[in-house]
Backbone as XML, in Angstrom:
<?xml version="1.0"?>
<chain id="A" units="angstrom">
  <residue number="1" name="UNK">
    <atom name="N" x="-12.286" y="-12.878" z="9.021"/>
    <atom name="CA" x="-12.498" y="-11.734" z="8.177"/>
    <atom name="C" x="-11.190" y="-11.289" z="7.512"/>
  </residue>
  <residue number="2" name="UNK">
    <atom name="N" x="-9.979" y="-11.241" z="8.137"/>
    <atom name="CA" x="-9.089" y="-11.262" z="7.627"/>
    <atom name="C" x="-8.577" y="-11.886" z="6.527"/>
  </residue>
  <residue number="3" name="UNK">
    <atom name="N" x="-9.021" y="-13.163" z="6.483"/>
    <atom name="CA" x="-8.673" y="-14.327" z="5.104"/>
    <atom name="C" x="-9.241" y="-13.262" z="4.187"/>
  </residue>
  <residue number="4" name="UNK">
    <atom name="N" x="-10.481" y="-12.861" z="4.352"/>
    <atom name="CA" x="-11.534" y="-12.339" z="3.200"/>
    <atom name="C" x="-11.014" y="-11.079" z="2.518"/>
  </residue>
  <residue number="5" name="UNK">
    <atom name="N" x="-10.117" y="-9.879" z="3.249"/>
    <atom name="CA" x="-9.548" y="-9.475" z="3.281"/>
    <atom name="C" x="-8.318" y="-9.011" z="2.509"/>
  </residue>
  <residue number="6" name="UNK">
    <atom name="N" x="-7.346" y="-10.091" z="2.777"/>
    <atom name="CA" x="-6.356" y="-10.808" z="2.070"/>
    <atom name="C" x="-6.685" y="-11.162" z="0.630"/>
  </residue>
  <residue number="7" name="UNK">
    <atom name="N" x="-7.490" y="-12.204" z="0.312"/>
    <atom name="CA" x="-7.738" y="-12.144" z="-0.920"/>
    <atom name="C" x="-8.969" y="-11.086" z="-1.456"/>
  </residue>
  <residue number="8" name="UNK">
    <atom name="N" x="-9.184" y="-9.913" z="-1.319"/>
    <atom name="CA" x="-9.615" y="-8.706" z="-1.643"/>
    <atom name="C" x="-8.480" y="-7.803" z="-2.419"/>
  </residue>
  <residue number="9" name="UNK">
    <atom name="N" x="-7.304" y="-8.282" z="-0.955"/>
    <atom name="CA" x="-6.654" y="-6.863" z="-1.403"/>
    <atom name="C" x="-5.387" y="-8.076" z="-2.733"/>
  </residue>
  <residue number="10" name="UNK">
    <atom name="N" x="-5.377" y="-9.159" z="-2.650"/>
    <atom name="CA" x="-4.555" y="-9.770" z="-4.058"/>
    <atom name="C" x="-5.385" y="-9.607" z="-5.301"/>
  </residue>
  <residue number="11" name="UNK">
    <atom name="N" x="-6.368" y="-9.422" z="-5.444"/>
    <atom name="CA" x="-7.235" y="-9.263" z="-6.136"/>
    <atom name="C" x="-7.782" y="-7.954" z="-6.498"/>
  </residue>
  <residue number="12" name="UNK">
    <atom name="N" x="-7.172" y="-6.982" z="-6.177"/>
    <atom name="CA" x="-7.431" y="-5.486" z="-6.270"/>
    <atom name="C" x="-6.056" y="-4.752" z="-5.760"/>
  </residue>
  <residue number="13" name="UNK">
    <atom name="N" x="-4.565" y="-5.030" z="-6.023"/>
    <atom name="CA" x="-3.925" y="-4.235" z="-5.809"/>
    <atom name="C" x="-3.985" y="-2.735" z="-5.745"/>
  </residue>
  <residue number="14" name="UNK">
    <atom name="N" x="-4.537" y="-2.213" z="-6.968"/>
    <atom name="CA" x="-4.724" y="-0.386" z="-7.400"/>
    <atom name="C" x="-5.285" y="-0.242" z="-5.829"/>
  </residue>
  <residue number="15" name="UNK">
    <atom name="N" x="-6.574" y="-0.726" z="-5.208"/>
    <atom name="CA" x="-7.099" y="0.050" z="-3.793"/>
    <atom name="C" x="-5.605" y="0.142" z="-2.605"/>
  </residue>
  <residue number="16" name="UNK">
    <atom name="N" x="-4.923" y="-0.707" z="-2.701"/>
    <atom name="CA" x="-3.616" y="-0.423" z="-1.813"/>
    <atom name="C" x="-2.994" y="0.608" z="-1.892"/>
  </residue>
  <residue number="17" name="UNK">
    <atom name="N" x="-2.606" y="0.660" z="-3.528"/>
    <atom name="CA" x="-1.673" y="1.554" z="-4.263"/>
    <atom name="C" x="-2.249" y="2.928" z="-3.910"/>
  </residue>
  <residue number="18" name="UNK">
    <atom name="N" x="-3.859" y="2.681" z="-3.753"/>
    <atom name="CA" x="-4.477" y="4.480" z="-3.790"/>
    <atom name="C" x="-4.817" y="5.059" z="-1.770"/>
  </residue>
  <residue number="19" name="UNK">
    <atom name="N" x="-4.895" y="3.551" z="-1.383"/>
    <atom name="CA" x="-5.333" y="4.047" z="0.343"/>
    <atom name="C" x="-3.672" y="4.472" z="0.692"/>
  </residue>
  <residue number="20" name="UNK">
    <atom name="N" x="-2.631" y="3.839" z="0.082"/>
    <atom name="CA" x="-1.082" y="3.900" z="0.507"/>
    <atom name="C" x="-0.660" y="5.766" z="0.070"/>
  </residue>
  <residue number="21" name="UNK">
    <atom name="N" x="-1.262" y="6.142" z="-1.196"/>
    <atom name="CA" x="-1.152" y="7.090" z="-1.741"/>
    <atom name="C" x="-1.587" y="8.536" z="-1.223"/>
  </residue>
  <residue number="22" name="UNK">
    <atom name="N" x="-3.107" y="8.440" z="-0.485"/>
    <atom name="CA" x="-4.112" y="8.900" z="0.218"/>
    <atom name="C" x="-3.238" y="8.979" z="1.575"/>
  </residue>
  <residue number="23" name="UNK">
    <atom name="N" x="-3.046" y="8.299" z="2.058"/>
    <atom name="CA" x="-2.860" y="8.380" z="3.337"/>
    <atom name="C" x="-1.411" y="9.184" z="3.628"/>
  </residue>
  <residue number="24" name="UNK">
    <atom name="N" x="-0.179" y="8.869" z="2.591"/>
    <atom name="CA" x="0.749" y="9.957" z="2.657"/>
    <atom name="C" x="0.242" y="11.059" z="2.295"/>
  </residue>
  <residue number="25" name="UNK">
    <atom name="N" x="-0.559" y="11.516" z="1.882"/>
    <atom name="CA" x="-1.185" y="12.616" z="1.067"/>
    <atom name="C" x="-1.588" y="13.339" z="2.425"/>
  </residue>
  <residue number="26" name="UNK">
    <atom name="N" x="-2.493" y="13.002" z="3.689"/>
    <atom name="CA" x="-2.133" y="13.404" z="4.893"/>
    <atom name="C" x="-1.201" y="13.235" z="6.153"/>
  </residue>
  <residue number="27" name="UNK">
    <atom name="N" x="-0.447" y="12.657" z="5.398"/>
    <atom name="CA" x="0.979" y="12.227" z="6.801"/>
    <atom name="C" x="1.811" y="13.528" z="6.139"/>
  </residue>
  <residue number="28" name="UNK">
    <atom name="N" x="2.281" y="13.724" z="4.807"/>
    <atom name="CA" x="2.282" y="15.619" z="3.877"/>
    <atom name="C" x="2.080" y="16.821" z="4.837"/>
  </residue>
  <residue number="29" name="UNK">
    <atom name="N" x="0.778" y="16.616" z="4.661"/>
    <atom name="CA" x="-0.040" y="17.639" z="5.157"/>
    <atom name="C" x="0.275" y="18.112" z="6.765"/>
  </residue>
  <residue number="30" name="UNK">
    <atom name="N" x="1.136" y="16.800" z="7.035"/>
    <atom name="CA" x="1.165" y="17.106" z="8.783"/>
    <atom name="C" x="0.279" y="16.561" z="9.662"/>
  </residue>
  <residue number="31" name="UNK">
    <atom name="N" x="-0.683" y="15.551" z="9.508"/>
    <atom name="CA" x="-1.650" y="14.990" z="10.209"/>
    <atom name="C" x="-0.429" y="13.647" z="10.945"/>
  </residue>
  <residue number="32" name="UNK">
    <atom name="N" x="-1.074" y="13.727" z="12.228"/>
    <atom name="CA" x="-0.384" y="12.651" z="13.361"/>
    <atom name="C" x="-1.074" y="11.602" z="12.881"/>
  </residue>
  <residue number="33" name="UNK">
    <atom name="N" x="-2.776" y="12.013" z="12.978"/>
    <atom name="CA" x="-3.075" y="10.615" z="13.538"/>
    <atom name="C" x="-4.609" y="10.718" z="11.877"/>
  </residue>
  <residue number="34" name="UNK">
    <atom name="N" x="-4.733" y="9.640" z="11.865"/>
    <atom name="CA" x="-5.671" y="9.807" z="10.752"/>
    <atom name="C" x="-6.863" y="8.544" z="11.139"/>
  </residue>
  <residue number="35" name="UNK">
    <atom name="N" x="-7.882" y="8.591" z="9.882"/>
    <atom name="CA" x="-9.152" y="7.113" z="10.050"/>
    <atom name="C" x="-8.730" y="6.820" z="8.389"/>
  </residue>
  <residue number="36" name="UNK">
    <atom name="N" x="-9.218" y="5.568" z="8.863"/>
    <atom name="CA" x="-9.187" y="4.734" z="7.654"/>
    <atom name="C" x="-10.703" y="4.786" z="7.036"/>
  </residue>
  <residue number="37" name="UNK">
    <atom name="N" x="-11.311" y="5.161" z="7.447"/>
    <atom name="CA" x="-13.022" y="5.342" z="7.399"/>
    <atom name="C" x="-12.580" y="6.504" z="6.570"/>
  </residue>
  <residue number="38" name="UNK">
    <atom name="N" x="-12.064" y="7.468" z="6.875"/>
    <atom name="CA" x="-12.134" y="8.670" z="5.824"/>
    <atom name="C" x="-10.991" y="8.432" z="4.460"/>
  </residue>
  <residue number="39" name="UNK">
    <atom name="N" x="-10.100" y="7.410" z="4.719"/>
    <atom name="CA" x="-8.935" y="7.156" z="3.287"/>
    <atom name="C" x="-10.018" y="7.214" z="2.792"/>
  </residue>
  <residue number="40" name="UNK">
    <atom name="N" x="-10.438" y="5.319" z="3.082"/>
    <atom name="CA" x="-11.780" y="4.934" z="2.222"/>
    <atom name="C" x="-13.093" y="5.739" z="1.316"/>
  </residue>
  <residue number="41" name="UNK">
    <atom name="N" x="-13.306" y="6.620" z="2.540"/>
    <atom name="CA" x="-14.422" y="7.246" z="1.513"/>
    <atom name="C" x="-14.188" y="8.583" z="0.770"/>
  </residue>
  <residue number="42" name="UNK">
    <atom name="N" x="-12.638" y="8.593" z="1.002"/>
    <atom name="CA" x="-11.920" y="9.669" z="0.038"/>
    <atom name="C" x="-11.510" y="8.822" z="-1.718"/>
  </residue>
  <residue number="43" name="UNK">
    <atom name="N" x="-11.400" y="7.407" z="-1.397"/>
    <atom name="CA" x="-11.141" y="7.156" z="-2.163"/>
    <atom name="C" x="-12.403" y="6.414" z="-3.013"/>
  </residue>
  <residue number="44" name="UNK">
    <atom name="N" x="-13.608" y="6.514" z="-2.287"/>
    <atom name="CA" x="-14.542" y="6.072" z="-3.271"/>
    <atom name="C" x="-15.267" y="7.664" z="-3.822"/>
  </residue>
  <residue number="45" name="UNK">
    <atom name="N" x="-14.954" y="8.338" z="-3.208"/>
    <atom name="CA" x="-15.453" y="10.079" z="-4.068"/>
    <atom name="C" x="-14.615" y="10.093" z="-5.363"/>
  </residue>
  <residue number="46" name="UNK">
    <atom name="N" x="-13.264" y="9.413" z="-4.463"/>
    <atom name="CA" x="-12.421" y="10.067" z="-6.425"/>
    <atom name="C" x="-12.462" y="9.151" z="-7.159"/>
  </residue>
  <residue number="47" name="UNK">
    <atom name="N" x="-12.953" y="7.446" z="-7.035"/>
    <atom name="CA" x="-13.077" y="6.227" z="-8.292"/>
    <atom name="C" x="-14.326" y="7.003" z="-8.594"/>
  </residue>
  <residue number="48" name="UNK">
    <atom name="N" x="-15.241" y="7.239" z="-7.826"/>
    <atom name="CA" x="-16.892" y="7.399" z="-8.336"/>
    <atom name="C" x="-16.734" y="8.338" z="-9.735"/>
  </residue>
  <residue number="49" name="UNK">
    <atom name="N" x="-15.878" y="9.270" z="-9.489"/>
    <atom name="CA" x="-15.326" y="10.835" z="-10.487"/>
    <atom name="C" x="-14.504" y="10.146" z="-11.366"/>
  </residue>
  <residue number="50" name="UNK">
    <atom name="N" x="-13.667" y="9.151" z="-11.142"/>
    <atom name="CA" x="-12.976" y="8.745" z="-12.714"/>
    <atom name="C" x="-13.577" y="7.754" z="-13.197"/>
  </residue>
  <residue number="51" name="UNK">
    <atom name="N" x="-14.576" y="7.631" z="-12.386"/>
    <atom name="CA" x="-15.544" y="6.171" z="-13.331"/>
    <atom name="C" x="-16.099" y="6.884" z="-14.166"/>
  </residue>
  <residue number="52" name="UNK">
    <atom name="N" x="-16.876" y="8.425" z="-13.779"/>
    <atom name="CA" x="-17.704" y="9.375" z="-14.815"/>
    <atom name="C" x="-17.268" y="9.559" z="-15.798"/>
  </residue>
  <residue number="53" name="UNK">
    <atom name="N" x="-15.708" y="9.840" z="-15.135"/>
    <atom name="CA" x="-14.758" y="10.137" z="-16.969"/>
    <atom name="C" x="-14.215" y="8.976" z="-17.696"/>
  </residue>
  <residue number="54" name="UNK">
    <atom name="N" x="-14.622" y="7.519" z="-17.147"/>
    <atom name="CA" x="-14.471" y="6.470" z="-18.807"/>
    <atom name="C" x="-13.326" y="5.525" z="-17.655"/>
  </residue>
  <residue number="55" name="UNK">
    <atom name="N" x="-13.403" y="6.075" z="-16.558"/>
    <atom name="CA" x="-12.188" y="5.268" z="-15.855"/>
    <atom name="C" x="-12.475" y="4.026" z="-15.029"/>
  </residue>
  <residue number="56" name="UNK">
    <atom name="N" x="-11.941" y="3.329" z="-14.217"/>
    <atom name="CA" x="-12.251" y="2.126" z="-13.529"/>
    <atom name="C" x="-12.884" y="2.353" z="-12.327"/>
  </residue>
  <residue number="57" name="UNK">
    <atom name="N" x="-13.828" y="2.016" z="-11.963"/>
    <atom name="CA" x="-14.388" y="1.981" z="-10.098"/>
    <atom name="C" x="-13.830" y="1.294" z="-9.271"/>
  </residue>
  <residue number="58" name="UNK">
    <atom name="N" x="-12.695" y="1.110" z="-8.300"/>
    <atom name="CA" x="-12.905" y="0.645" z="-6.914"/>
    <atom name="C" x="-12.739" y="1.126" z="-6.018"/>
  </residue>
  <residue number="59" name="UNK">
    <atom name="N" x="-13.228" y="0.336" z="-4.999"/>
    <atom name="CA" x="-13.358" y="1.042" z="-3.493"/>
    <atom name="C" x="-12.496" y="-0.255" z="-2.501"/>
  </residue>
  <residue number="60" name="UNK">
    <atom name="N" x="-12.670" y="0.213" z="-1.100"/>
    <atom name="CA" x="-12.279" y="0.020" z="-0.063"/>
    <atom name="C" x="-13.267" y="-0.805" z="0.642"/>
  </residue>
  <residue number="61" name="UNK">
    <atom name="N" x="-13.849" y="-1.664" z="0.730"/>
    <atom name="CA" x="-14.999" y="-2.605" z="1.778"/>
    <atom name="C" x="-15.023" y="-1.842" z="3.423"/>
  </residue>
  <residue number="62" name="UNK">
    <atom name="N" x="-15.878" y="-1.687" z="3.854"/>
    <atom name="CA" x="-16.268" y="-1.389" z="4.647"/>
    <atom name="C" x="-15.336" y="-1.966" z="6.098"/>
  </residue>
  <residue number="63" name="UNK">
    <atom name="N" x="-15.783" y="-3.311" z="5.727"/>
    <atom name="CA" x="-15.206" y="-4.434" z="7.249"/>
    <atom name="C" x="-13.554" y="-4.653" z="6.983"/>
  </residue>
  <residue number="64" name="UNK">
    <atom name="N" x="-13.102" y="-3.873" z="5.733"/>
    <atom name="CA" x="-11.459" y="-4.268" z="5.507"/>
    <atom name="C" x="-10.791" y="-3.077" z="5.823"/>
  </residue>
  <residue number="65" name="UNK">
    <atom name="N" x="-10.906" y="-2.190" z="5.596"/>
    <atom name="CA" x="-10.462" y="-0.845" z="6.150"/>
    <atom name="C" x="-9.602" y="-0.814" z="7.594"/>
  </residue>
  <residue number="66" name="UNK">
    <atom name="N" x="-9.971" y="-1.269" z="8.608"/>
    <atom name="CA" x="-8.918" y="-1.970" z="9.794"/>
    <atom name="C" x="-7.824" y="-2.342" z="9.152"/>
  </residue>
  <residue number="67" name="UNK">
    <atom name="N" x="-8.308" y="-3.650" z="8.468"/>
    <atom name="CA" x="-7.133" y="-4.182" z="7.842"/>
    <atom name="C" x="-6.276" y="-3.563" z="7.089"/>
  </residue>
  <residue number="68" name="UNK">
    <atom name="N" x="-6.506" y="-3.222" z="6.078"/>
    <atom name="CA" x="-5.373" y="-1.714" z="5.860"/>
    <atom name="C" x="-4.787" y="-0.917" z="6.355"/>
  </residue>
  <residue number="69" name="UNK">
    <atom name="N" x="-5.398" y="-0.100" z="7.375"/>
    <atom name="CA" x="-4.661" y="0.298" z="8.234"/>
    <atom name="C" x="-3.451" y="-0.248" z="8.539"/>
  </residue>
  <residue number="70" name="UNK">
    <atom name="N" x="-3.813" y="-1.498" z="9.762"/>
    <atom name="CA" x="-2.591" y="-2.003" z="10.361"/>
    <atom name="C" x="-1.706" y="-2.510" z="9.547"/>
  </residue>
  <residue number="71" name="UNK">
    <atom name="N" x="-1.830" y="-3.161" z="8.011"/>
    <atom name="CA" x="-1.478" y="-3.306" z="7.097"/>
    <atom name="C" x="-0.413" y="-2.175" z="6.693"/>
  </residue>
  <residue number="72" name="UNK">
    <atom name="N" x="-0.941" y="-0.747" z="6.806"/>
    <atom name="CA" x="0.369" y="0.576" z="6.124"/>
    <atom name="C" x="1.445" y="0.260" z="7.396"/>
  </residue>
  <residue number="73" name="UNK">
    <atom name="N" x="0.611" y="0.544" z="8.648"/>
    <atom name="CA" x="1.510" y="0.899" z="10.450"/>
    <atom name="C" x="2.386" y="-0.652" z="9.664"/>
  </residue>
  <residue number="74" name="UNK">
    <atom name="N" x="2.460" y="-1.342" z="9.616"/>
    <atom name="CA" x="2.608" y="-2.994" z="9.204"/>
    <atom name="C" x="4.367" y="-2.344" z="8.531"/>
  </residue>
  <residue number="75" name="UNK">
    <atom name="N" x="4.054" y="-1.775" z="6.910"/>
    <atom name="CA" x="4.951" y="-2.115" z="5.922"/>
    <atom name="C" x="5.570" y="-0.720" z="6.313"/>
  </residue>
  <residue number="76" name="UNK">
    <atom name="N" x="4.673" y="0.079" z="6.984"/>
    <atom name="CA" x="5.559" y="1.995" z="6.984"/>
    <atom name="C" x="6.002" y="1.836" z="8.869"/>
  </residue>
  <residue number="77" name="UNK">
    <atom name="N" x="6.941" y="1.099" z="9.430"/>
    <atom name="CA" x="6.595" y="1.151" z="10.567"/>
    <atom name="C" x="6.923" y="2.565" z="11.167"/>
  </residue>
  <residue number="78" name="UNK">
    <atom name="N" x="7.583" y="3.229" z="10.852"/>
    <atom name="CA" x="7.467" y="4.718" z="11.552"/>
    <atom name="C" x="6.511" y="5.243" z="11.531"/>
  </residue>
  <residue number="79" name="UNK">
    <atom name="N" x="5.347" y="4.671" z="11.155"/>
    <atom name="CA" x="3.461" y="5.907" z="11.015"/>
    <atom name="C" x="3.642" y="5.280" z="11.879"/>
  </residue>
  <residue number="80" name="UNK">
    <atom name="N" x="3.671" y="4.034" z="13.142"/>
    <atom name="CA" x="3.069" y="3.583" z="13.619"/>
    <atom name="C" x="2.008" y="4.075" z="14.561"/>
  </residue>
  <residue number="81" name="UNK">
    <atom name="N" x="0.613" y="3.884" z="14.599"/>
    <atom name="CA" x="-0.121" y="4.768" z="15.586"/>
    <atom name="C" x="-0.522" y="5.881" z="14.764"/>
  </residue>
  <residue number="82" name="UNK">
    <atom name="N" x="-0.367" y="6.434" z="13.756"/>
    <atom name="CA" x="-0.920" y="6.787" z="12.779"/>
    <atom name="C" x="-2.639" y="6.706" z="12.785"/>
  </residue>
  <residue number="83" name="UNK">
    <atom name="N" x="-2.748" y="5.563" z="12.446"/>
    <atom name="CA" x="-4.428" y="4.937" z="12.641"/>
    <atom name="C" x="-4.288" y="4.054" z="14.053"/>
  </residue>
  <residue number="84" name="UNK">
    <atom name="N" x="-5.356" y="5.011" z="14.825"/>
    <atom name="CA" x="-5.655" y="4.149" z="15.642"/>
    <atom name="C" x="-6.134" y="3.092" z="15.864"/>
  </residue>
  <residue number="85" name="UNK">
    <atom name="N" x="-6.160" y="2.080" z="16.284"/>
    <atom name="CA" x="-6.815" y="0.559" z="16.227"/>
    <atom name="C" x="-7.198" y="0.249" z="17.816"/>
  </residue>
  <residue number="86" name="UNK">
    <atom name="N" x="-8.237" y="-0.862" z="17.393"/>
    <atom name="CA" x="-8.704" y="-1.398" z="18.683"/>
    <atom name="C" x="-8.295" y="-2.974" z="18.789"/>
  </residue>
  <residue number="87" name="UNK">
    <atom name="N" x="-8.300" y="-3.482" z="19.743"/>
    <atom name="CA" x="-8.255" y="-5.253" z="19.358"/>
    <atom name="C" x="-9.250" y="-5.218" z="19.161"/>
  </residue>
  <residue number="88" name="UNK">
    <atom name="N" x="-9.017" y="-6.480" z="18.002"/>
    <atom name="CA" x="-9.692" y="-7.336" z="17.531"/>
    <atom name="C" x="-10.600" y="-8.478" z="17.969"/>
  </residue>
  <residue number="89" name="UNK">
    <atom name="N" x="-12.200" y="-8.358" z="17.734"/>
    <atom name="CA" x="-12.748" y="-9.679" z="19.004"/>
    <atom name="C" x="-12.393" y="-10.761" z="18.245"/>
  </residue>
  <residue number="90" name="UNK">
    <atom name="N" x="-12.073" y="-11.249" z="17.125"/>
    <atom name="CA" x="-11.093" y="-12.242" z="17.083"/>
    <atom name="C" x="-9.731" y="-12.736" z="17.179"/>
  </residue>
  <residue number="91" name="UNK">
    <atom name="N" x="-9.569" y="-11.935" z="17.910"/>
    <atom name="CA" x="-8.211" y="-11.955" z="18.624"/>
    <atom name="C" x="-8.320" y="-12.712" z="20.019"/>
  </residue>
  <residue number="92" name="UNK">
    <atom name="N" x="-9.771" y="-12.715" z="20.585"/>
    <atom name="CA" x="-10.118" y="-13.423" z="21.564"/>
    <atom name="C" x="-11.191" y="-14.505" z="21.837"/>
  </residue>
  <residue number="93" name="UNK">
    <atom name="N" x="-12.192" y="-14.299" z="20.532"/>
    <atom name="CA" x="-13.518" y="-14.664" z="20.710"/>
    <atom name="C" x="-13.274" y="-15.072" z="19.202"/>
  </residue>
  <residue number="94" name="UNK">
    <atom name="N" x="-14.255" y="-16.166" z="19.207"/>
    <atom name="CA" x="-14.396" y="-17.077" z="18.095"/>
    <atom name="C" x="-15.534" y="-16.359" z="17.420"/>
  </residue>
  <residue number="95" name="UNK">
    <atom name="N" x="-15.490" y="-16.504" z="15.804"/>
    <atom name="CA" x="-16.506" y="-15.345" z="15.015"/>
    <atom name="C" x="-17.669" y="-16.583" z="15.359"/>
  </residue>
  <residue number="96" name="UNK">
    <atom name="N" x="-18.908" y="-15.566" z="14.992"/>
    <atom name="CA" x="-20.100" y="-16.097" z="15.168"/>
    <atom name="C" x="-20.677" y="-15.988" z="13.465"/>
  </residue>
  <residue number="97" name="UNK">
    <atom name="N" x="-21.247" y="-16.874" z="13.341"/>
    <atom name="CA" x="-21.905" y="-17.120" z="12.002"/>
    <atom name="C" x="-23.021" y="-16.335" z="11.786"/>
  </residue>
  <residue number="98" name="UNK">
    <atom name="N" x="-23.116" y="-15.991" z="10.791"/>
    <atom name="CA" x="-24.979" y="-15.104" z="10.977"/>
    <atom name="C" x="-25.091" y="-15.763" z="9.589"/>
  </residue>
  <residue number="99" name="UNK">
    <atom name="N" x="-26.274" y="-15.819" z="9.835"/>
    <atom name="CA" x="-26.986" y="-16.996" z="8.419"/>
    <atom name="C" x="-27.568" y="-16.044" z="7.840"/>
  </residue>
</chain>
């Protein structure tokens, strides 16, 4: 899932630029610890609103949002722990296919 991921986010830089943007926007504010579930759907309220006004739509994928996360803790290492994370079951367990 990660590969998938990866080429999501080369292929959509601006969603980095805006979850990276978002998320200092509450590290600001004074928040320790934050979700990536809420960047995300902060940032599909405000594409949805500049798509109305003539502007571009994107969002955040659902199953990539982890990945971002550890991705900011990654390049900002002082948030670290910022977003909490869990391991990964592919970190241990081989993915299963669903047809």
């Amino acid at each position: 899932m990660e590969e998938s991921a990866i080429i999501y986010h080369l292929n959509n830089p601006q969603v980095w630029e805006k979850f990276v943007e978002f998320t200092f926007d509450r590290i600001d504010k004074g928040y320790k610890h934050y979700s990536t579930k809420a960047i995300s759907e902060r940032m599909r309220w405000e594409m949805t609103r500049e798509q109305a006004e003539g502007g571009i739509v994107y969002h955040l994928p659902n199953n990539y949002t982890a990945f971002y996360g550890r991705w900011f803790m990654k390049q900002f290492p002082e948030y670290k722990g910022f977003f909490r994370t869990a391991t990964q079951t592919s970190a241990y367990k081989r993915a299963k296919r669903v047809a």
